[in-house]
N, C-alpha and C positions, 0 to 999 in steps of 0.2 A: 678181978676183971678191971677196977677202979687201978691198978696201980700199971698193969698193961697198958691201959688208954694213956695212963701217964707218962709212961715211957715211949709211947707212940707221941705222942705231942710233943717231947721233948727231941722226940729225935728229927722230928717233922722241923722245929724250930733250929736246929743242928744243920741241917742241910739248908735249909733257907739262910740263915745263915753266910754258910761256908757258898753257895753260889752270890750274895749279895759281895761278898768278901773277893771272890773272884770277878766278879764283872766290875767293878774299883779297879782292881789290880791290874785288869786289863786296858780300862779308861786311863790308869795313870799313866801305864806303859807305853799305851800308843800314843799320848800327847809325850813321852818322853822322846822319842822315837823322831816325832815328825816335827820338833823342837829345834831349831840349827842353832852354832850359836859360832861364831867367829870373832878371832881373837887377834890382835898384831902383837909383836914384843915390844916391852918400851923402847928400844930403839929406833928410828925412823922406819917407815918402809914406805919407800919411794909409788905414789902411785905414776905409770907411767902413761902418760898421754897419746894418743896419735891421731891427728886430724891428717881425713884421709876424705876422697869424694870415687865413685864409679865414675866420674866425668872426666878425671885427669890420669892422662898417659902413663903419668910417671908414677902413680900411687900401684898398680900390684905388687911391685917389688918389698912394697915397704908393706900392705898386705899379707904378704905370704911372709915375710920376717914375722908379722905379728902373731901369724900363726904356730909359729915353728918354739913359742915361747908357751903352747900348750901341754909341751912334753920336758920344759927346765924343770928340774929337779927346785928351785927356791921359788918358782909360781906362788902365788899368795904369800908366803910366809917373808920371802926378799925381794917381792915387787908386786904391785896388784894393776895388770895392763887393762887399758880401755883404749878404743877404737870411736873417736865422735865424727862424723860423716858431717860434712860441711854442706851450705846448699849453694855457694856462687861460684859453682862451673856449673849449673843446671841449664844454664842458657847456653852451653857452647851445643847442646841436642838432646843430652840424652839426664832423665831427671833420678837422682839418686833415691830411689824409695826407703834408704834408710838417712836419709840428711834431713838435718835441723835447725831452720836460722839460729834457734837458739845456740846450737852448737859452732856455728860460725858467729855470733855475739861472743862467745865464750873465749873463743879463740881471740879476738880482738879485744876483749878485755885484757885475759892474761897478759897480751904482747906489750898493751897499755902498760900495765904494772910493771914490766920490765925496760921501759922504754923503748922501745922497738918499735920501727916506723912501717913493718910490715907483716903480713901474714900469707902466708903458701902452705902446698900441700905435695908429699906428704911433711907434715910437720912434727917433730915428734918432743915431747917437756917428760920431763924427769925433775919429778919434787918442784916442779911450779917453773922449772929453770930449761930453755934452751938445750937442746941434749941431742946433737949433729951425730955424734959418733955413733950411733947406735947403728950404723951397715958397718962397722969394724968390732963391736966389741960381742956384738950376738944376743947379750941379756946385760939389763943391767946388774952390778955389783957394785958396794958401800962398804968397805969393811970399817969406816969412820964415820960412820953415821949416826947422826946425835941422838942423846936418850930425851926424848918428845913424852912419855909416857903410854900406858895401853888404851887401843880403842877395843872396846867390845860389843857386839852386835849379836841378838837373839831373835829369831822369826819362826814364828810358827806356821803350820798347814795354811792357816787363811791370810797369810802373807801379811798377820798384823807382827809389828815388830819394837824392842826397847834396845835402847842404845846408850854406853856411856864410855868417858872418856875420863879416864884417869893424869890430867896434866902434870905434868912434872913440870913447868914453867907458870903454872896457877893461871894459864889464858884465861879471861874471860870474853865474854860476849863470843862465841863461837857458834857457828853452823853444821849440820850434819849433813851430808851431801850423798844421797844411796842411787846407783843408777842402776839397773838389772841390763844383763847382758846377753847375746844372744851370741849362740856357736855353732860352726856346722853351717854357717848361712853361705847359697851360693845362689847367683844373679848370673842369667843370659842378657849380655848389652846388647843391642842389637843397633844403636845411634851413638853419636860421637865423639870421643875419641878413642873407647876403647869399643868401637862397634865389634861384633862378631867375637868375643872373649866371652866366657866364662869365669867370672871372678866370684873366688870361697874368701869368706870372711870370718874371723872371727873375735870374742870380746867386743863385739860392735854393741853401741849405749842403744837402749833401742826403748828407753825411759830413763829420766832423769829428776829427781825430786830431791827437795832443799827443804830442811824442818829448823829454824831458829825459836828465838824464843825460852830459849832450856834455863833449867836452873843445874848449878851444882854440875853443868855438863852431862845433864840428861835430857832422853828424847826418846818420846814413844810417837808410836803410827802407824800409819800401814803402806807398803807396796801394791800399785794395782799392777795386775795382769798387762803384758805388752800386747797392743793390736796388732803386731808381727811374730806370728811363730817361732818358733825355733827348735829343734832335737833336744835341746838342752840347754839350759840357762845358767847362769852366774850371777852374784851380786857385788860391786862394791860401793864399797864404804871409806867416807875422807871427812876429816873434821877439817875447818879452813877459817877462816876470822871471816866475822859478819861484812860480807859487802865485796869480800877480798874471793880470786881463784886460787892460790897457793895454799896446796896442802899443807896441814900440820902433819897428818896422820892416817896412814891409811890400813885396810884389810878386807877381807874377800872370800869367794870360795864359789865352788861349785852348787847349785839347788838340788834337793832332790825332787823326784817326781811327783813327793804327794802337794809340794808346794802350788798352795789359790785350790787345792781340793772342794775345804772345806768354807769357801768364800761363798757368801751368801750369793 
């Protein structure tokens, strides 16, 4: 009887066990799972700029190119595009609910560093520079694009995130620059100058945050949740010298859905 109990206990302690062994295996898996992690190659990847406003005539053209750069085949991997909504045409009538003075400071900065005595829309920078031709060339491409070194970027479900930059140039004092992007965004204007339009958007910056500070070219933190919706989001990612807009290095990607789940 004494040795039955035995083997009953033992088997009792067998399966406890083997379910404690699976509910790990399952915790590990799902934080593997809901884990992102993005990567660029050491050689540059241009991220591509476009200051754009619902207030100006002339931007859905350049709108709807931005979109049509959701189905290039080198998306992230040979360029990581962002869309920053300006706010000084809000006064011609109608107010851009995705613009940002700071994204119009941003803009006036960069032109700053390039010398350049103005700023319009739409405007579009590639790797920090000037980059007119983009209604002739469709996407951009670099096949001489310098080895910068890799940036990598890891975020988890609760949108906390680490981030490092492998420099092949030994930069120091650099910043990490993560903005979440939203897709799939479309606005009825009903004031002016594009009254009565339906304008879809998309890679629109719809948060922007700047982590300095690092050592060794590391950076931990977290991404909050955007106040504006969206079908689906994106992130990227650009290392730039402290103080400076010109990218060193950029990368990117698509979010999944369980991304801010698990946010307190």
């Amino acid at each position: 009887m004494r040795n039955l109990t035995n083997r009953i206990n033992a088997m009792t302690s067998i399966i406890k066990s083997a379910k404690l062994a699976a509910v790990v295996l399952a915790v590990s898996f799902s934080n593997l799972v809901a884990s992102q992690e993005f990567t660029s190659s050491d050689a540059q990847v241009p991220l591509i700029e476009l200051y754009t406003s619902e207030g100006c005539s002339s931007c859905p053209p350049a709108d709807k190119w931005m979109s049509t750069l959701k189905s290039h085949e080198s998306l992230w991997n040979g360029f990581v595009p962002i869309a920053l909504h300006v706010d000084y045409w809000d006064y011609i009538g109608w107010d851009d609910p995705f613009a940002s003075r700071e994204y119009s400071q941003r803009q006036r900065q960069i032109a700053a560093e390039y010398d350049e005595r103005t700023v319009y829309t739409p405007g579009v920078r590639k790797a920090g520079e000037e980059w007119r031709s983009w209604r002739l060339w469709g996407a951009p491409t670099d096949d001489d694009a310098p080895v910068v070194g890799k940036l990598k970027v890891s975020i988890d479900q609760a949108g906390s995130f680490t981030a490092e930059f492998d420099s092949q140039a030994g930069d120091g004092d650099l910043q990490l620059n993560l903005a979440v992007l939203g897709l799939d965004l479309s606005t009825q204007v009903t004031r002016g100058e594009n009254q009565g339009k339906t304008l879809d958007h998309d890679f629109v910056v719809l948060g922007l945050s700047r982590f300095s500070g690092a050592q060794m070219n590391t950076w931990s933190g977290s991404i909050e949740r955007p106040s504006i919706d969206a079908s689906r989001y994106a992130i990227a990612a650009w290392v730039s010298k402290k103080g400076r807009t010109t990218p060193v290095q950029a990368t990117g990607g698509y979010l999944t859905s369980q991304i801010w789940q698990s946010a307190p």
